[in-house]
mmCIF file of the protein (N, C-alpha, C, O) and its ligand, coordinates in Angstrom:
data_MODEL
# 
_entry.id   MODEL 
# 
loop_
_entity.id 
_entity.type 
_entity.pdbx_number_of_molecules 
1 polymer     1 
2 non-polymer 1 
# 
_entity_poly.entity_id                      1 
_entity_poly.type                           'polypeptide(L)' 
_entity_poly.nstd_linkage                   no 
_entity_poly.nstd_monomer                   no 
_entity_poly.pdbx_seq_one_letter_code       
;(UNK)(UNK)(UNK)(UNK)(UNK)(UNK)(UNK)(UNK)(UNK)(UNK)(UNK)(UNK)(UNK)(UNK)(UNK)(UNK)
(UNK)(UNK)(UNK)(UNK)(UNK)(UNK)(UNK)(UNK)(UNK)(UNK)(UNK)(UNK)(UNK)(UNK)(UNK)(UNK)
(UNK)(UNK)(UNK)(UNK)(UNK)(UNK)(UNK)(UNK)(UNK)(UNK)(UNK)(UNK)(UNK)(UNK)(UNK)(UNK)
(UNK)(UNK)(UNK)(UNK)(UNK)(UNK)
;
_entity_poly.pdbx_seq_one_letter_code_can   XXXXXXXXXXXXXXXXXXXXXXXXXXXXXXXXXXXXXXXXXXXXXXXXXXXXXX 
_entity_poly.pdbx_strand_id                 A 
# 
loop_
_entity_poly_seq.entity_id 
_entity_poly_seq.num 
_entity_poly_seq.mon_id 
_entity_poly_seq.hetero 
1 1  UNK n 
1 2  UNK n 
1 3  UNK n 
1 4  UNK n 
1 5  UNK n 
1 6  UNK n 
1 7  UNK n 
1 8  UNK n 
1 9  UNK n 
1 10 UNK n 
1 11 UNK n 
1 12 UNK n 
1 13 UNK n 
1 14 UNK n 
1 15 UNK n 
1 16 UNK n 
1 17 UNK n 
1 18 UNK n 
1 19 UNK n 
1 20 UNK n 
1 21 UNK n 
1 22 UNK n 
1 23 UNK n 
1 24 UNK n 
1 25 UNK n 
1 26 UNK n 
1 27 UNK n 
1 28 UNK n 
1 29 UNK n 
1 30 UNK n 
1 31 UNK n 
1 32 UNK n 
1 33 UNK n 
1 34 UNK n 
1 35 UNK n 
1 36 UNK n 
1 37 UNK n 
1 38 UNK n 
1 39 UNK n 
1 40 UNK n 
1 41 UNK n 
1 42 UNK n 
1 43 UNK n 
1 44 UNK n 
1 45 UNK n 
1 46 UNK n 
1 47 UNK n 
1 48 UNK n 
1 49 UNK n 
1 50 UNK n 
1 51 UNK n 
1 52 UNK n 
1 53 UNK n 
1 54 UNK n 
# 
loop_
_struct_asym.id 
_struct_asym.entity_id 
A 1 
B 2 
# 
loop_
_chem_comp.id 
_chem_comp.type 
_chem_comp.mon_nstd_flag 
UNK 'L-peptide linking' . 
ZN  non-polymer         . 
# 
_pdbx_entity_nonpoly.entity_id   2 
_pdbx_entity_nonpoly.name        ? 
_pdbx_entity_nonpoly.comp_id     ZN 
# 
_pdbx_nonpoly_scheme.asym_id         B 
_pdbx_nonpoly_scheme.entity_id       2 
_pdbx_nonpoly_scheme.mon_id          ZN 
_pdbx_nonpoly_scheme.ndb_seq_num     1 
_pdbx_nonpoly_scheme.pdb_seq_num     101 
_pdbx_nonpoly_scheme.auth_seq_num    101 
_pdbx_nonpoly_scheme.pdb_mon_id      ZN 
_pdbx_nonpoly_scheme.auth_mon_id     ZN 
_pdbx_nonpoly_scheme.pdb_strand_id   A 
_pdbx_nonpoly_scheme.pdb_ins_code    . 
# 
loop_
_atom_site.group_PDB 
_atom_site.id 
_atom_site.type_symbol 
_atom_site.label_atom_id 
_atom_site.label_alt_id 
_atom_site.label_comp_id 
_atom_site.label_asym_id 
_atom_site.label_entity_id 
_atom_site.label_seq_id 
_atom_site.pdbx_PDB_ins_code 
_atom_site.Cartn_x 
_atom_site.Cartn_y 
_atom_site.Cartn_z 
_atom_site.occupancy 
_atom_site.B_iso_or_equiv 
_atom_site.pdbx_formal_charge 
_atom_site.auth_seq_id 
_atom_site.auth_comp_id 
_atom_site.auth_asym_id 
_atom_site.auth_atom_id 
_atom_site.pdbx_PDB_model_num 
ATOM   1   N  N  . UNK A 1 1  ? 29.620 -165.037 56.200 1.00 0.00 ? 1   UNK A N  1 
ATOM   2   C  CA . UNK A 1 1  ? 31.064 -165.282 56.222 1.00 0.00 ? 1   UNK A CA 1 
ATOM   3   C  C  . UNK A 1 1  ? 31.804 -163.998 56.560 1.00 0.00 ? 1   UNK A C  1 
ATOM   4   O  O  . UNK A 1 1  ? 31.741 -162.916 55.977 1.00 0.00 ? 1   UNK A O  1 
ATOM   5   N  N  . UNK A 1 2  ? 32.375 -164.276 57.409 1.00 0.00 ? 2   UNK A N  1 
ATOM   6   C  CA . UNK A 1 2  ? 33.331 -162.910 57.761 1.00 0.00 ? 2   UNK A CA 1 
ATOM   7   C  C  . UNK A 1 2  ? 34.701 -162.410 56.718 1.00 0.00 ? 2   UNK A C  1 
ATOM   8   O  O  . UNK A 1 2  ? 34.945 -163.007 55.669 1.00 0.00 ? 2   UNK A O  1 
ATOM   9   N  N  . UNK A 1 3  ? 35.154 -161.752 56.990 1.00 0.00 ? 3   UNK A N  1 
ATOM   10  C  CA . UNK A 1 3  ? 36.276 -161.112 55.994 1.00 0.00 ? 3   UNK A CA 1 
ATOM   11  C  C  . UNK A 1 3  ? 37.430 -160.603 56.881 1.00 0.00 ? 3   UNK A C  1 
ATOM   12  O  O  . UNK A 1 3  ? 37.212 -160.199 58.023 1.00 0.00 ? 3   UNK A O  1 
ATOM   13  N  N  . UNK A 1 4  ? 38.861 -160.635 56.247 1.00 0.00 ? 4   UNK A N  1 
ATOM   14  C  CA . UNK A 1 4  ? 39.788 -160.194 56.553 1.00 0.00 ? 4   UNK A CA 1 
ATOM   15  C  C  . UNK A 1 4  ? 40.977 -159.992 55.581 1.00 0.00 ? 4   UNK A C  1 
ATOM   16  O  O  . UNK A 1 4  ? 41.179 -160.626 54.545 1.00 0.00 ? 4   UNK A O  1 
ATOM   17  N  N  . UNK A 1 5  ? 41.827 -158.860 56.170 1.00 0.00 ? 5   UNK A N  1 
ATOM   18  C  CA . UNK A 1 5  ? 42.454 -159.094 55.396 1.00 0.00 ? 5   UNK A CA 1 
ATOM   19  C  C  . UNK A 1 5  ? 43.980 -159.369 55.609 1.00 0.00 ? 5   UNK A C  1 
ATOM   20  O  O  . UNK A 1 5  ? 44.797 -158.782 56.318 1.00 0.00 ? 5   UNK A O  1 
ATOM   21  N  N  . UNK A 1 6  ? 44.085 -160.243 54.932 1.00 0.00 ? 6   UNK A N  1 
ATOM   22  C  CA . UNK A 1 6  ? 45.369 -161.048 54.764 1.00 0.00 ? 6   UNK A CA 1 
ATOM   23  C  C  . UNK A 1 6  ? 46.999 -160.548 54.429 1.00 0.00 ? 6   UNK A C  1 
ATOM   24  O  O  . UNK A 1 6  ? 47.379 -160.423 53.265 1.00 0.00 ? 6   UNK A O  1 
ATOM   25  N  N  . UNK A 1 7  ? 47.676 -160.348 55.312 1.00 0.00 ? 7   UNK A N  1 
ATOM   26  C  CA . UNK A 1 7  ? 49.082 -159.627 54.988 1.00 0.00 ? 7   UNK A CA 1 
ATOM   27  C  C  . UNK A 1 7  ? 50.209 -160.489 54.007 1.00 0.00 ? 7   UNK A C  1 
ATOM   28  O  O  . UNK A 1 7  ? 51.233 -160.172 53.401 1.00 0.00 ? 7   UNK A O  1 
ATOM   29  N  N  . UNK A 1 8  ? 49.421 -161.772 54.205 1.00 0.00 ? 8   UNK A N  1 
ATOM   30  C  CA . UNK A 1 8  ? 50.497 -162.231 52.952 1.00 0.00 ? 8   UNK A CA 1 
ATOM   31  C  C  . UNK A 1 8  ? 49.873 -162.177 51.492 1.00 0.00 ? 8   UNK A C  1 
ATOM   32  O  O  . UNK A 1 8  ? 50.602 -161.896 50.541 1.00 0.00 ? 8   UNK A O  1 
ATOM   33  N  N  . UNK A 1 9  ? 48.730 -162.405 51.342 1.00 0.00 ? 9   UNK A N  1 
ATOM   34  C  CA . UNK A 1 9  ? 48.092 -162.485 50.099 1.00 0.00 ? 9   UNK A CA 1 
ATOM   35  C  C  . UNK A 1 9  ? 47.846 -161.050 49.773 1.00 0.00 ? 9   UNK A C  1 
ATOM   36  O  O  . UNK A 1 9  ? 47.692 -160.724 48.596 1.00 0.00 ? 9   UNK A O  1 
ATOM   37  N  N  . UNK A 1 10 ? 47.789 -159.974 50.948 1.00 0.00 ? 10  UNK A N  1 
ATOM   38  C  CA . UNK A 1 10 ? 47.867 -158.627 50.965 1.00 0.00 ? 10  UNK A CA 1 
ATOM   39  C  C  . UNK A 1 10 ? 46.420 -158.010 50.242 1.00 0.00 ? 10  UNK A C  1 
ATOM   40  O  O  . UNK A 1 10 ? 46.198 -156.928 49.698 1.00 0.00 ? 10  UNK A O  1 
ATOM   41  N  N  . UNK A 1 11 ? 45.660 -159.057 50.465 1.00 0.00 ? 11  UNK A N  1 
ATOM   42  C  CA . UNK A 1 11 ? 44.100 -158.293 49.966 1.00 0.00 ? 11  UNK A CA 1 
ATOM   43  C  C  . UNK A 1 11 ? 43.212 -158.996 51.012 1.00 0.00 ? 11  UNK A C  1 
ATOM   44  O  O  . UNK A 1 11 ? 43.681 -159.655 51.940 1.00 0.00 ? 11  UNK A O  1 
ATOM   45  N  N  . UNK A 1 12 ? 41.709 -158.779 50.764 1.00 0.00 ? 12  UNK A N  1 
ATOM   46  C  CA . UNK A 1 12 ? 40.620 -159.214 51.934 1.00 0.00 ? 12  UNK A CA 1 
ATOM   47  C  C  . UNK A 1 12 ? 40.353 -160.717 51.452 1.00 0.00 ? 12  UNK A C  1 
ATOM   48  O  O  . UNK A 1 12 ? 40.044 -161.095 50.322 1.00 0.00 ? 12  UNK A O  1 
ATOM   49  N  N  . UNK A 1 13 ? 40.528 -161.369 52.451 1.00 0.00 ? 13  UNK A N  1 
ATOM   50  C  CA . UNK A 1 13 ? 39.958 -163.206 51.878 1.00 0.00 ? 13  UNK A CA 1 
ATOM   51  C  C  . UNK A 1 13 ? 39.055 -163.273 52.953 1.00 0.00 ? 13  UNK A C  1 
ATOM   52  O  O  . UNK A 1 13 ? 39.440 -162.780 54.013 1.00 0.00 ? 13  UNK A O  1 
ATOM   53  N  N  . UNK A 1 14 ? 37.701 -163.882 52.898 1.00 0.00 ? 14  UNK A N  1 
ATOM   54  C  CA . UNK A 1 14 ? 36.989 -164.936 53.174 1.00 0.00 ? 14  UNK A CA 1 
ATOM   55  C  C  . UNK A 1 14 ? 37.904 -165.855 54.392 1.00 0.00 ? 14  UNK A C  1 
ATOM   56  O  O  . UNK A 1 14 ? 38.765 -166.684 54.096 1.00 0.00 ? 14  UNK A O  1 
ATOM   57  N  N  . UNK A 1 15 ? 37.543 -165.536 55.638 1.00 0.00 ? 15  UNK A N  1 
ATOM   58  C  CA . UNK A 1 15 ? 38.040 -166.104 56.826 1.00 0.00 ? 15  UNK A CA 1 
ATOM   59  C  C  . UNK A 1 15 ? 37.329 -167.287 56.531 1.00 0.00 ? 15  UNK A C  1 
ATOM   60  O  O  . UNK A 1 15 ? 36.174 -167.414 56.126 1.00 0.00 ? 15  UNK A O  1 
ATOM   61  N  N  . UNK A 1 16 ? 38.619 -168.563 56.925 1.00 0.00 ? 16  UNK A N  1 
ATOM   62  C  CA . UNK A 1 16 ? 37.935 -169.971 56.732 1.00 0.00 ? 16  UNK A CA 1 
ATOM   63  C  C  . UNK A 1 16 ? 38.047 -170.366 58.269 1.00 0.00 ? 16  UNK A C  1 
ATOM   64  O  O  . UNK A 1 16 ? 39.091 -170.190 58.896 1.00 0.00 ? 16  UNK A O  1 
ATOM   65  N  N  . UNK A 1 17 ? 36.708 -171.002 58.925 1.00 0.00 ? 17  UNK A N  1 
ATOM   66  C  CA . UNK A 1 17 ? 36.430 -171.262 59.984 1.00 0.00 ? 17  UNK A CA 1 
ATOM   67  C  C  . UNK A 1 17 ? 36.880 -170.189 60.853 1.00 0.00 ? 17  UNK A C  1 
ATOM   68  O  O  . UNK A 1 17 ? 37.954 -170.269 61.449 1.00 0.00 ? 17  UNK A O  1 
ATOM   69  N  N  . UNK A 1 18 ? 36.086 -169.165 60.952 1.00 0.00 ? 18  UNK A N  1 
ATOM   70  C  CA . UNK A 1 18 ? 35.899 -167.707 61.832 1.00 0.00 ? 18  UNK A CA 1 
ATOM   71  C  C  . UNK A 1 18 ? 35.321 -168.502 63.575 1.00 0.00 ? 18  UNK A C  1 
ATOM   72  O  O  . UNK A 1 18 ? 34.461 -169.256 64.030 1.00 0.00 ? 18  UNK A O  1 
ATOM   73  N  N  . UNK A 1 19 ? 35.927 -168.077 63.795 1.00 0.00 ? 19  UNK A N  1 
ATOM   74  C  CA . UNK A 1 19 ? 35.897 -168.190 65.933 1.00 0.00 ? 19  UNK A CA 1 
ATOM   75  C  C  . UNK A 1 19 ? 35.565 -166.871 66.318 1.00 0.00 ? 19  UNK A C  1 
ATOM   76  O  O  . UNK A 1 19 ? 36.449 -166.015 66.322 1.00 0.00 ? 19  UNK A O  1 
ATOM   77  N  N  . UNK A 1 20 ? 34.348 -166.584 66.658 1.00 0.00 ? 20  UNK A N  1 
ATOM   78  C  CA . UNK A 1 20 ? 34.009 -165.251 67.304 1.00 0.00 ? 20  UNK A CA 1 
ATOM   79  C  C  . UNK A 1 20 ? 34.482 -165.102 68.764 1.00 0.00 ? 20  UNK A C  1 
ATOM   80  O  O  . UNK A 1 20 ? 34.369 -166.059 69.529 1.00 0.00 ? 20  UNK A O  1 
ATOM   81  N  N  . UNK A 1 21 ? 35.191 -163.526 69.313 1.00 0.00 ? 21  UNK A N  1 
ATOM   82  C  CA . UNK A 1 21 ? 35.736 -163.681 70.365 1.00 0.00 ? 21  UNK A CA 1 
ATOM   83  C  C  . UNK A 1 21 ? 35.591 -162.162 71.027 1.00 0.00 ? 21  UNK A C  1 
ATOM   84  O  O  . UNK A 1 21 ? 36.131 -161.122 70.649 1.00 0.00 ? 21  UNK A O  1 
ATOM   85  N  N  . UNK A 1 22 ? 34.626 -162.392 72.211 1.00 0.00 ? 22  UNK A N  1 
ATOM   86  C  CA . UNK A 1 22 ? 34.417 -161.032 72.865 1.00 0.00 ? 22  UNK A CA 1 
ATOM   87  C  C  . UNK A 1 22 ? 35.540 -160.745 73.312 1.00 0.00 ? 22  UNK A C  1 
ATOM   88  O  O  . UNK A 1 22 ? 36.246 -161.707 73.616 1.00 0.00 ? 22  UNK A O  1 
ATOM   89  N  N  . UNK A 1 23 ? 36.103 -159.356 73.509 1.00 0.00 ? 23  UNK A N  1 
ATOM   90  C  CA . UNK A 1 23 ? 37.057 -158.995 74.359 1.00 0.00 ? 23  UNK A CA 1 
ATOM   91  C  C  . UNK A 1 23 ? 36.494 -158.299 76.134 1.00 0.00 ? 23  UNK A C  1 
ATOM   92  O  O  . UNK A 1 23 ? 35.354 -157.987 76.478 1.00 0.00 ? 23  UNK A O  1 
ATOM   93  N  N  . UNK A 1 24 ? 37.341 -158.265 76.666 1.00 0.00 ? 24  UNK A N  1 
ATOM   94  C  CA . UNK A 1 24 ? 37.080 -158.121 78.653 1.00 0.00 ? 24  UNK A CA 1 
ATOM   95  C  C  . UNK A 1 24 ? 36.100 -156.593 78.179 1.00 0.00 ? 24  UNK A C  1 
ATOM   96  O  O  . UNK A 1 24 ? 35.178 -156.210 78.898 1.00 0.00 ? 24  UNK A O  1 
ATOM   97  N  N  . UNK A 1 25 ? 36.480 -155.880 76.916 1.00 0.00 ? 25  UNK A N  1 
ATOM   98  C  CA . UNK A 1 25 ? 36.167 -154.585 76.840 1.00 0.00 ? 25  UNK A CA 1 
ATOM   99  C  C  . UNK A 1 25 ? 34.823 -154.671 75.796 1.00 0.00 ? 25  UNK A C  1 
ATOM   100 O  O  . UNK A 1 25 ? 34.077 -153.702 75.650 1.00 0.00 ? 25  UNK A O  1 
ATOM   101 N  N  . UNK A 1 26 ? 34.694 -155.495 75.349 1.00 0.00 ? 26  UNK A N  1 
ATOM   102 C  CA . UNK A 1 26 ? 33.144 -156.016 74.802 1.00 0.00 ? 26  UNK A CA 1 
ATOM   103 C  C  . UNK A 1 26 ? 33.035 -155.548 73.480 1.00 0.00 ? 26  UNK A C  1 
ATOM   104 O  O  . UNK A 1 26 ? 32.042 -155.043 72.957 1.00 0.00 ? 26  UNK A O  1 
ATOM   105 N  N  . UNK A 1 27 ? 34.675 -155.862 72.744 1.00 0.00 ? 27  UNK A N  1 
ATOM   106 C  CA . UNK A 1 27 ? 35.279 -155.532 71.331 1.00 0.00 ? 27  UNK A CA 1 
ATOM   107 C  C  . UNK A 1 27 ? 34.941 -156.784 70.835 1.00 0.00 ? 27  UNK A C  1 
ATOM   108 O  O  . UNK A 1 27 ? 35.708 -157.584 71.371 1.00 0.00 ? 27  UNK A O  1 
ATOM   109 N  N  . UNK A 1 28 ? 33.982 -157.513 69.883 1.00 0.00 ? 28  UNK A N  1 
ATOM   110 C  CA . UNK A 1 28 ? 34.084 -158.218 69.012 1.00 0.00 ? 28  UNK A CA 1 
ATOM   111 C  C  . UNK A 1 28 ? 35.042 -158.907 67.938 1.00 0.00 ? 28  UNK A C  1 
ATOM   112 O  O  . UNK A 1 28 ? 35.088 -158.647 66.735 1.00 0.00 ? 28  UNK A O  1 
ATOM   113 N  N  . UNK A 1 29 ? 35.636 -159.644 68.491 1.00 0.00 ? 29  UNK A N  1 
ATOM   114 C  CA . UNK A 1 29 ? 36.819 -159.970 67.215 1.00 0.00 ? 29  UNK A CA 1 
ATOM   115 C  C  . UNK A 1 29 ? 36.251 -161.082 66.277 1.00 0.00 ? 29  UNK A C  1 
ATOM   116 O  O  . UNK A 1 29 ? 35.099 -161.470 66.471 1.00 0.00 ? 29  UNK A O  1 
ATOM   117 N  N  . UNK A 1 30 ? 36.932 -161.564 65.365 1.00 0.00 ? 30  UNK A N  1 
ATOM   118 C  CA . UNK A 1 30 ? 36.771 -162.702 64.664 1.00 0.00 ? 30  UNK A CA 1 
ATOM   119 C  C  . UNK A 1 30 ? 38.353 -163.648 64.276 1.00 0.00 ? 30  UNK A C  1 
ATOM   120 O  O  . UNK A 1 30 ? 39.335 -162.935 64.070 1.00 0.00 ? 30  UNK A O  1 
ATOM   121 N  N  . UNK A 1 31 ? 38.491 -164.695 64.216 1.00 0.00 ? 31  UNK A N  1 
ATOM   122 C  CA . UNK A 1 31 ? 40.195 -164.913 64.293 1.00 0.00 ? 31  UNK A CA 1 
ATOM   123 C  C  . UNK A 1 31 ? 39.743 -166.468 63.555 1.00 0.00 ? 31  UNK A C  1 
ATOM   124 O  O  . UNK A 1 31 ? 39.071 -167.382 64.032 1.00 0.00 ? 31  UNK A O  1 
ATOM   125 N  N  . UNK A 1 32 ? 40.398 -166.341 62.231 1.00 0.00 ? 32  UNK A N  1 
ATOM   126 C  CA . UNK A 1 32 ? 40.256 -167.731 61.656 1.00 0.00 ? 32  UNK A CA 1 
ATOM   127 C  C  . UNK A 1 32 ? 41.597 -167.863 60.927 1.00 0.00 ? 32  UNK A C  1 
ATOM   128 O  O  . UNK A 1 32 ? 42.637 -167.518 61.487 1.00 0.00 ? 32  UNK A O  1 
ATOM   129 N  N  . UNK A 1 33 ? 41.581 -168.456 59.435 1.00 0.00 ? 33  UNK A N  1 
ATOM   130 C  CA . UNK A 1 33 ? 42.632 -168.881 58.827 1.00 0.00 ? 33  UNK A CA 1 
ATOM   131 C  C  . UNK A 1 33 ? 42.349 -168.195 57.422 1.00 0.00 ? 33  UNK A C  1 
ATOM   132 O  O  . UNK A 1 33 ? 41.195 -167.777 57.331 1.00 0.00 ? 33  UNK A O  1 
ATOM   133 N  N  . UNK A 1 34 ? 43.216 -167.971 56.217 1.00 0.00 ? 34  UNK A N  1 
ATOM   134 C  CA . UNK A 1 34 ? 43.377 -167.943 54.996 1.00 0.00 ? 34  UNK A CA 1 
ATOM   135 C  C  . UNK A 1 34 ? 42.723 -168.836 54.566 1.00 0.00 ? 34  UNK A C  1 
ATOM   136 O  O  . UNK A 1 34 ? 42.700 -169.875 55.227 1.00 0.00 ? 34  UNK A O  1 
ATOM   137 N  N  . UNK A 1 35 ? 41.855 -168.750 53.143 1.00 0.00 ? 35  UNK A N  1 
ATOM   138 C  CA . UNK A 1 35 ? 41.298 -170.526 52.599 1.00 0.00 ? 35  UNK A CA 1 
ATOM   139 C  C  . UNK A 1 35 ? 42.458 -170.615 51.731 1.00 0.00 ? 35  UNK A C  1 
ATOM   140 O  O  . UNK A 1 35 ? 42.852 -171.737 51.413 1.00 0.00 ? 35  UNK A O  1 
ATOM   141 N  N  . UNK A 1 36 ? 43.254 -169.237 51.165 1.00 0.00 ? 36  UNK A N  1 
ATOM   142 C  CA . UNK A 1 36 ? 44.598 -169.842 50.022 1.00 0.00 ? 36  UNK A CA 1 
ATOM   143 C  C  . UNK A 1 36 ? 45.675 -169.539 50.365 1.00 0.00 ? 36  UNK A C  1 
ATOM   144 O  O  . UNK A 1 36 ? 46.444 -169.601 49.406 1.00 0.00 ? 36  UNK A O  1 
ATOM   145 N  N  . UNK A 1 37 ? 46.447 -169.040 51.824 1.00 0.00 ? 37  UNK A N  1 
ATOM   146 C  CA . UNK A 1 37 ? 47.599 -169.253 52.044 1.00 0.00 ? 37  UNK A CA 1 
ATOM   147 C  C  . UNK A 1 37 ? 47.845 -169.957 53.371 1.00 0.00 ? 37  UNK A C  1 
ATOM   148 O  O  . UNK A 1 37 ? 48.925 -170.329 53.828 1.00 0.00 ? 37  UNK A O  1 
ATOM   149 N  N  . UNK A 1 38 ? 46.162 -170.106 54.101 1.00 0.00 ? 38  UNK A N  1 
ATOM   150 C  CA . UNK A 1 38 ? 46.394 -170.513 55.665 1.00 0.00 ? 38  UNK A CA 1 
ATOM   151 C  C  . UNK A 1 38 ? 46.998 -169.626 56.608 1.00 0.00 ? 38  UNK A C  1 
ATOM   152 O  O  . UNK A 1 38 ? 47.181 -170.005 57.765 1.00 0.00 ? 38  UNK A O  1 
ATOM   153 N  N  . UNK A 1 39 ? 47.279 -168.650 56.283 1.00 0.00 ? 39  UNK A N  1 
ATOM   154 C  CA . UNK A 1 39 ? 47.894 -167.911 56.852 1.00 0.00 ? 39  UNK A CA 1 
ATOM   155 C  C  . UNK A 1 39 ? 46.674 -167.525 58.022 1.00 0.00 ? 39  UNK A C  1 
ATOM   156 O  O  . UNK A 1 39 ? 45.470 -167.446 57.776 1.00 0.00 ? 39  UNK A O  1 
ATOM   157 N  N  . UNK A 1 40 ? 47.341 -167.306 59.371 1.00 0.00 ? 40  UNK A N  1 
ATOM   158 C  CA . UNK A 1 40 ? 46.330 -166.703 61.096 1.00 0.00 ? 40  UNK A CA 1 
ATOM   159 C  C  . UNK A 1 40 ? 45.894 -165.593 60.640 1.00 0.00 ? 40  UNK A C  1 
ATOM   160 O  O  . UNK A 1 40 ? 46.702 -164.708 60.359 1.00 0.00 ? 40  UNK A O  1 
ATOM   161 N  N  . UNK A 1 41 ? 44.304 -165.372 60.441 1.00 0.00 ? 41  UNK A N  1 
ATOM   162 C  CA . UNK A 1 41 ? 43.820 -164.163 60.370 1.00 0.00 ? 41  UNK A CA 1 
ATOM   163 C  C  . UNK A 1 41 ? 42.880 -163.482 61.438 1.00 0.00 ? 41  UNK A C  1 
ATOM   164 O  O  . UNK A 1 41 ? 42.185 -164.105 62.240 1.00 0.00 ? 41  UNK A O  1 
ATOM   165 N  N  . UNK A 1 42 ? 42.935 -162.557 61.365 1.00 0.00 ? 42  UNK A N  1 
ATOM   166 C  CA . UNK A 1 42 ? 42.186 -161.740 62.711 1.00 0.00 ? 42  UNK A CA 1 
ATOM   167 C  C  . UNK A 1 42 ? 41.718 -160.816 62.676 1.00 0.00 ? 42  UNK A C  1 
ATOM   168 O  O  . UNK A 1 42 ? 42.501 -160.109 62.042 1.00 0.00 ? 42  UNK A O  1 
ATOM   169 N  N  . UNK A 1 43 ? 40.706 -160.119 63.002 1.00 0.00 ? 43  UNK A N  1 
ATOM   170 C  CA . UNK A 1 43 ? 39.856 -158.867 62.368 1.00 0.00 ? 43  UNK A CA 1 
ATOM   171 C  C  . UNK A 1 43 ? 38.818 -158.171 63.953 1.00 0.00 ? 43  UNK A C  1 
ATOM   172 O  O  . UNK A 1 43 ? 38.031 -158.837 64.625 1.00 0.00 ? 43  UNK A O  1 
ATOM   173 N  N  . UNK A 1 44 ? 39.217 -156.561 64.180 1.00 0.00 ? 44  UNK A N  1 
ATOM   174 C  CA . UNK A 1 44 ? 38.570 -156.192 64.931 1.00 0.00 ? 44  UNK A CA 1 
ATOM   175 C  C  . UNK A 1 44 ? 36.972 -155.937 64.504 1.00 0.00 ? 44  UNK A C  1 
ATOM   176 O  O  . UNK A 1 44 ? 36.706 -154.995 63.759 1.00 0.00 ? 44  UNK A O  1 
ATOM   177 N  N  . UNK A 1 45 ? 35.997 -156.754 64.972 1.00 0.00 ? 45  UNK A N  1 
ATOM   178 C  CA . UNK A 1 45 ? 34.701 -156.172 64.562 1.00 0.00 ? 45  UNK A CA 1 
ATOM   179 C  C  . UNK A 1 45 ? 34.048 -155.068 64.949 1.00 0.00 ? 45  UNK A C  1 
ATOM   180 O  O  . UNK A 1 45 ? 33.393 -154.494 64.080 1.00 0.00 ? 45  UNK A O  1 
ATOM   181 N  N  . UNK A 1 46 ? 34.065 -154.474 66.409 1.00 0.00 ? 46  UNK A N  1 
ATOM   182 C  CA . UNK A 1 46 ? 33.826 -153.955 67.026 1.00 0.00 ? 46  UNK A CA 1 
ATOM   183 C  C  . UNK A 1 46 ? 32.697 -153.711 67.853 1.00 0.00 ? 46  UNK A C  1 
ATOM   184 O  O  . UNK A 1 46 ? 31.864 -154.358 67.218 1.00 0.00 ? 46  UNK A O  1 
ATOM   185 N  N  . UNK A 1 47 ? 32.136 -153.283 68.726 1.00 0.00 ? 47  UNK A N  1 
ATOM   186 C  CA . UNK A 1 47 ? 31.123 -153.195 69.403 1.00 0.00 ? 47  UNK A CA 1 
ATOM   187 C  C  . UNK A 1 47 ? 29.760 -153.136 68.936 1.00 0.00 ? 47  UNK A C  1 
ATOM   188 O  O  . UNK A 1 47 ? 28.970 -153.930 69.447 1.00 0.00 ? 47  UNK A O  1 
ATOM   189 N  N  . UNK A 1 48 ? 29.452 -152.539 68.280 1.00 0.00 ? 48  UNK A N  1 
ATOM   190 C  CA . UNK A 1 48 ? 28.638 -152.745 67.116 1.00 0.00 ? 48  UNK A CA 1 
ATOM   191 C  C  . UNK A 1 48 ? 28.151 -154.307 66.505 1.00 0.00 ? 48  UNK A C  1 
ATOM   192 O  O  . UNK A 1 48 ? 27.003 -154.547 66.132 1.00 0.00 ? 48  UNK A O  1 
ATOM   193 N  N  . UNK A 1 49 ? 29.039 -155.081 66.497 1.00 0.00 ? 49  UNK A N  1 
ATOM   194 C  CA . UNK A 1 49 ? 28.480 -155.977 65.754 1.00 0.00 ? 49  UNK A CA 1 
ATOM   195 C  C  . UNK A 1 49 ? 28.242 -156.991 66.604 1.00 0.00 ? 49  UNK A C  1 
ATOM   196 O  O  . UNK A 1 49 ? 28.012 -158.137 66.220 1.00 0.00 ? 49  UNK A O  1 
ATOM   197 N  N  . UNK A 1 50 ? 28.289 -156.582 67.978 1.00 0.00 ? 50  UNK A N  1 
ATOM   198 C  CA . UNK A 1 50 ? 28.036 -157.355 68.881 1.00 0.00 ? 50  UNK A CA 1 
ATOM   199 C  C  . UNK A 1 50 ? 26.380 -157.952 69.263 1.00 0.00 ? 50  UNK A C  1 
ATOM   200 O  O  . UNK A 1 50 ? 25.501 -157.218 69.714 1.00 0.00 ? 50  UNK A O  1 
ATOM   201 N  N  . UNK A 1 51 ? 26.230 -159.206 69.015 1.00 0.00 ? 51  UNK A N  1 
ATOM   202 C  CA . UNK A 1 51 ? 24.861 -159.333 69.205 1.00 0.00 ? 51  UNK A CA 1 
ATOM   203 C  C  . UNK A 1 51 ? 24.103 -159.513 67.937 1.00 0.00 ? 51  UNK A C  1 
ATOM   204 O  O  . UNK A 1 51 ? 22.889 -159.714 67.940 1.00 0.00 ? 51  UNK A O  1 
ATOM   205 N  N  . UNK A 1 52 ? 24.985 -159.425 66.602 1.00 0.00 ? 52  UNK A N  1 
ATOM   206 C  CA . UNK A 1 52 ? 24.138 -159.760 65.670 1.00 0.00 ? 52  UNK A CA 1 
ATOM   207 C  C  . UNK A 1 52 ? 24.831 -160.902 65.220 1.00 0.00 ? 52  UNK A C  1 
ATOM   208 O  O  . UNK A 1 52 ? 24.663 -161.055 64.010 1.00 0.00 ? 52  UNK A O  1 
ATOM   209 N  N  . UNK A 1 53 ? 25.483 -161.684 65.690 1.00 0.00 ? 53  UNK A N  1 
ATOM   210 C  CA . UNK A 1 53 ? 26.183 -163.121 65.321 1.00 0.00 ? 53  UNK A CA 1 
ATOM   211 C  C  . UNK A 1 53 ? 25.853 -163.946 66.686 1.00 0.00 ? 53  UNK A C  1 
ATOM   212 O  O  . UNK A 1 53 ? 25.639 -165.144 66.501 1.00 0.00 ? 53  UNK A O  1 
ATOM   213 N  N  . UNK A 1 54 ? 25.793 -163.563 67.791 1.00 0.00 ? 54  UNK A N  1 
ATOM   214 C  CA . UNK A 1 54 ? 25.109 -164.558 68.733 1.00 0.00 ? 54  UNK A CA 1 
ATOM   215 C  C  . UNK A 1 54 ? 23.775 -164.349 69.362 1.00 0.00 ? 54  UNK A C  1 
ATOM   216 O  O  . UNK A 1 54 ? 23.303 -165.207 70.108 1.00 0.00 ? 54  UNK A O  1 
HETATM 217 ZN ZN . ZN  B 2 .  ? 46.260 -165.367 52.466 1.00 0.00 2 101 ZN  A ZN 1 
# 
């Protein structure tokens, strides 16, 4: 489960349904939802973690 952190709940939550997303520059993102405010979350993974989730 990936992690982010959340500007409204203002601590790290547990991304609910994480969408992995290469960038043109081969930056790893992750972009899901809050599980307790829903709030759009989004998290740079970075190059590095590329290749160990697909
Ligand atoms: Zn939240």
């Amino acid at each position: 489960m990936a992690t982010a952190y959340c500007l409204k709940c203002k601590c790290t939550r547990d991304v609910s349904d994480p969408r992995y997303e290469t960038l043109k520059n081969g930056t790893l993102t992750v972009k899901g939802v809050c599980p307790t405010c829903g709030t759009k979350l989004a998290r740079i993974l970075g190059k590095a973690a590329k290749g160990a989730i697909r």
